[in-house]
C-alpha positions as a printed Julia matrix, in Angstrom:
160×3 Matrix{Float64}:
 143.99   92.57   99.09
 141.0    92.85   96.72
 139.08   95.47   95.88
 135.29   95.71   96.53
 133.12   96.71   93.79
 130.04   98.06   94.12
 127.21   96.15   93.54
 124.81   97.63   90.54
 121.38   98.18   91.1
 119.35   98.33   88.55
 116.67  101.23   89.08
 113.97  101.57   86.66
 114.6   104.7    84.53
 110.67  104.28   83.46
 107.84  102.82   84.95
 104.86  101.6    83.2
 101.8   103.49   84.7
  98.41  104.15   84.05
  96.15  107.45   84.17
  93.0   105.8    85.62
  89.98  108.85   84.82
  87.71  110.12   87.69
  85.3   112.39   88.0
  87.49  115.17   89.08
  90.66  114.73   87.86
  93.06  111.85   86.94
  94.47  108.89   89.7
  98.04  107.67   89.01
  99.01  103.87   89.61
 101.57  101.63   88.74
 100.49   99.15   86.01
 100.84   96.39   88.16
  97.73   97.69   90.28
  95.21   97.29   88.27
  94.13   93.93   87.56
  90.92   94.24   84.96
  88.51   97.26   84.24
  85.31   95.95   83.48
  81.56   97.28   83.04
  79.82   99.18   85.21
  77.56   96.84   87.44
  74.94   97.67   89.94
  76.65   96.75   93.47
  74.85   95.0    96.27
  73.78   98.01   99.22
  76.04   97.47  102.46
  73.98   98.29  105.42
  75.8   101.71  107.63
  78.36  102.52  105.12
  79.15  105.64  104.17
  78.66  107.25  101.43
  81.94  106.55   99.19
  81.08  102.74   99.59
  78.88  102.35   96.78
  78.21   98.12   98.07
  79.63   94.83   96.91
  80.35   93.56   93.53
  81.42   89.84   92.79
  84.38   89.21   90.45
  85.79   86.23   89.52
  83.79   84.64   92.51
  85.1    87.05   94.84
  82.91   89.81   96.97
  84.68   93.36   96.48
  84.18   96.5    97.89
  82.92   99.21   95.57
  84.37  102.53   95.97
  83.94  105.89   94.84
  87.34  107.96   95.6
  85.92  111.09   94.48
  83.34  110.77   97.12
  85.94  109.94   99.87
  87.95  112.87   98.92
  84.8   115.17   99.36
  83.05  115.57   96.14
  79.28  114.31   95.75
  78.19  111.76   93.9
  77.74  112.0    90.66
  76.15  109.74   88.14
  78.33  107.6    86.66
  79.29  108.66   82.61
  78.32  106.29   79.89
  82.03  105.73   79.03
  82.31  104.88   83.1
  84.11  101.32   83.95
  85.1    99.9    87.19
  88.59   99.01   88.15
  89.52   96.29   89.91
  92.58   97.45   92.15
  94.96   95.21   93.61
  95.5    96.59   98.04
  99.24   95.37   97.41
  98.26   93.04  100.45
  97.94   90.19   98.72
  97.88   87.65  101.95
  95.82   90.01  104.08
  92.03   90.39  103.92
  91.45   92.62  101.36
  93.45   91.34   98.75
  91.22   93.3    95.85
  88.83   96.59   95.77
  87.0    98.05   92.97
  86.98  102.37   91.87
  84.08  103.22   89.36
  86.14  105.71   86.91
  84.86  107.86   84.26
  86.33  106.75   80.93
  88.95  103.56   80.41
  92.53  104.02   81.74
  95.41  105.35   79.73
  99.34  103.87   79.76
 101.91  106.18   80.39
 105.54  105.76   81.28
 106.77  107.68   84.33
 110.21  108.7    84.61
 111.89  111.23   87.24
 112.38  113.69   84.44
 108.28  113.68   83.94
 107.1   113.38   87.41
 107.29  116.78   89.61
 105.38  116.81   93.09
 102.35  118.95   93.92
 101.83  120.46   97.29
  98.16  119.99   98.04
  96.16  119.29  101.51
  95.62  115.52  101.18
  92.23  113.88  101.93
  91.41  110.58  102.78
  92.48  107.92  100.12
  95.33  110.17   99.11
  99.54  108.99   99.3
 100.72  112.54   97.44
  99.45  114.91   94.35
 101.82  115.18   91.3
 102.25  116.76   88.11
 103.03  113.97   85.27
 104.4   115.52   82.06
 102.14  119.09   83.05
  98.87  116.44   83.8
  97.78  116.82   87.43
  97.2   113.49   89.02
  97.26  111.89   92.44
  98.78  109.18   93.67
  96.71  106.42   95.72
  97.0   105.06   99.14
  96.38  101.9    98.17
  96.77  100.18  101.69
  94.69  103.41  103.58
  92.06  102.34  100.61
  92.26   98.39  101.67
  92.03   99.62  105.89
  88.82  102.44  105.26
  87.33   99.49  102.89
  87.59   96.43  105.8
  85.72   98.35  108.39
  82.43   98.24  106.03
  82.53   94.93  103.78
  81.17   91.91  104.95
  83.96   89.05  104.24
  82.9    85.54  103.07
């Protein structure tokens, strides 16, 4: 008879992150989210949206929704900083409709590595946009739902 070992998995010990800045407080995503952060642009106006969907933007010959996720988590809208940029998100549905959103954010992102040691979970009411509230390292940040993002975002943009 021979023995079965166990197969090793290989879980990441790290993972590369970023801090992306908003206006109230600090939104946590895995580098692999974020595609490009470029300049602030003006969007095109989407007629019956609410207020968190700021319009449409093109990029790289693409229409994307512009959101604000302070907004959508409650806070008003505030003028946008002069260090303010606008990510370009990817839904993590790359074959569905909504492949790519945009966030305006208040300053450029910042890399940091996550590990289990770091990370500690915050217990917080969660609003609309929001997967869970954490505590990286003593920095409060909150964690994205990325695909609740792509669903709000498809009932309001207009799709080539």
């Amino acid at each position: 008879m021979s023995e079965v070992e166990a197969l090793s998995v290989d879980v990441p010990q790290e993972v590369s992150s970023l801090l992306l800045p908003l206006q109230q407080g600090q939104m946590l995503v895995p580098v692999e989210s974020l595609s490009e952060v470029i300049a602030i642009q003006t969007p095109v106006a989407v007629y019956d949206a609410p207020e968190w969907y700021l319009g449409d933007l093109i990029w790289r010959e693409q229409r994307l929704p512009l959101l604000s996720f302070d907004v959508m988590r409650g806070e008003s809208l505030s003028s946008t900083s002069e260090n303010g940029r606008i990510a370009v998100l990817s839904s993590g549905n790359p074959d569905g409709d909504l492949p790519y959103f945009a966030l305006i954010l208040q300053g450029t992102p910042r890399l940091v590595r996550v590990t289990p040691e770091e990370l500690a979970l915050r217990e917080h009411t969660l609003n609309p946009g929001e997967l869970m509230h954490v505590a990286l390292s003593g920095e409060e940040a909150v964690i994205p739902d990325l695909q609740g993002l792509e669903r709000a975002c498809l009932k309001y943009c207009e799709m080539d």
